[in-house]
Residue, then its C-alpha position, 0 to 999 in steps of 0.5 A: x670531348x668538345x662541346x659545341x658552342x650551341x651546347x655550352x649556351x645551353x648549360x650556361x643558361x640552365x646553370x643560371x637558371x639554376x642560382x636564380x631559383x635557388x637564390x629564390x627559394x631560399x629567400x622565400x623559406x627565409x622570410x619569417x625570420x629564419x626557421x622557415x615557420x611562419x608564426x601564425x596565430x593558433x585560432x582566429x574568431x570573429x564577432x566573439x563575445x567571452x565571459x570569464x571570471x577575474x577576482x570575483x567579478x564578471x567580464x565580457x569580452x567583445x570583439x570583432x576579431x580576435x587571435x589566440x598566439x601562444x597564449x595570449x589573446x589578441x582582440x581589435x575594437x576590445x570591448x570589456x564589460x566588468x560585472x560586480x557581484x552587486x550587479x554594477x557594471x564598468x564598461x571600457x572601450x578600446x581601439x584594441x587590447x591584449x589578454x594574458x589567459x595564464x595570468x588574466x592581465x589585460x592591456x588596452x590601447x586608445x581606451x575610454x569607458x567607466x568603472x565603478x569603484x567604491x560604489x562610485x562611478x568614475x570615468x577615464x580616458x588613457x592612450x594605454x591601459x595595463x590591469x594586473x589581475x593580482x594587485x587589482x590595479x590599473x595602470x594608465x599611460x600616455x594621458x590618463x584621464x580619471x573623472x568622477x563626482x566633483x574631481x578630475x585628474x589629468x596626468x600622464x602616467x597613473x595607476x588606479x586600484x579597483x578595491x580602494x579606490x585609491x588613484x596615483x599620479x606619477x610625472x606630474x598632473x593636474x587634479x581639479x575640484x569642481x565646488x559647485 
């Protein structure tokens, strides 16, 4: 059987046709990676406020959005009150953060605010702030700045336990002494 010319256009373009939807389609079931599953997140909340317990004291959490994806919460603009038994109070701000439900570890970017250590407040500013809820210490990166009474500490990396108040710096820095 012969095909006219009219016939053998028509397949030809049907069969092109064909690869260019195929060709898309499989693009567009490979754009996440591979498994053809986009990995979104499980709940989005907006303007959310949690309080949560973590080593005997009280956190608020603030945020104007946050995620939850595989078991971390996600938080942009993070805010973070932490409330001690006596009342006082540690205020942190953050340009966004990240909170482990499994472990309570907090990581914070662009953060400054105050804590209270000892009894004393102390004021801090770090371009990243990670807490380790077991060890109660926070460990600052990329410029971290801590302020309290007569002393300033300046550095780029360091650490700070909340029970002791105790403060490591790593990588050099700068401590000032204010005699005044």
């Amino acid at each position: 059987m012969k095909l006219s010319f009219h016939w053998k256009l028509l397949l030809t373009g049907a069969a092109i046709f064909a690869l260019v939807m195929g060709g898309y389609l499989w693009h567009d079931l490979h754009l996440s990676g591979g498994d053809g599953v986009e990995n979104i997140p499980d709940v989005v909340i907006e303007n959310i406020k949690v309080n949560r317990e973590v080593n005997g004291r009280e956190w608020l959490f603030t945020s104007p959005k946050v995620e939850h994806k595989d078991g971390v919460v996600y938080g942009q603009s993070l805010d973070v009150t932490i409330t001690e038994k006596d009342g006082r109070k540690s205020h942190l701000k953050s340009g966004r953060g990240t909170f482990m439900r499994e472990n309570n570890d907090i990581s914070l970017e662009r953060t400054n605010g105050s804590v209270i250590s000892g009894g004393r407040p102390y004021e801090i500013a770090s371009g990243k702030a990670d807490y380790s809820a077991s060890g109660d210490v926070w460990n600052f990166s990329d410029n971290f700045m801590l302020a309290g009474g007569n002393v300033t500490v300046k550095c780029r990396n360091g650490s700070f336990n909340t029970n002791t108040g105790e403060c490591r710096i790593t990588d050099g820095g700068k401590v000032t002494w204010n005699l005044k």
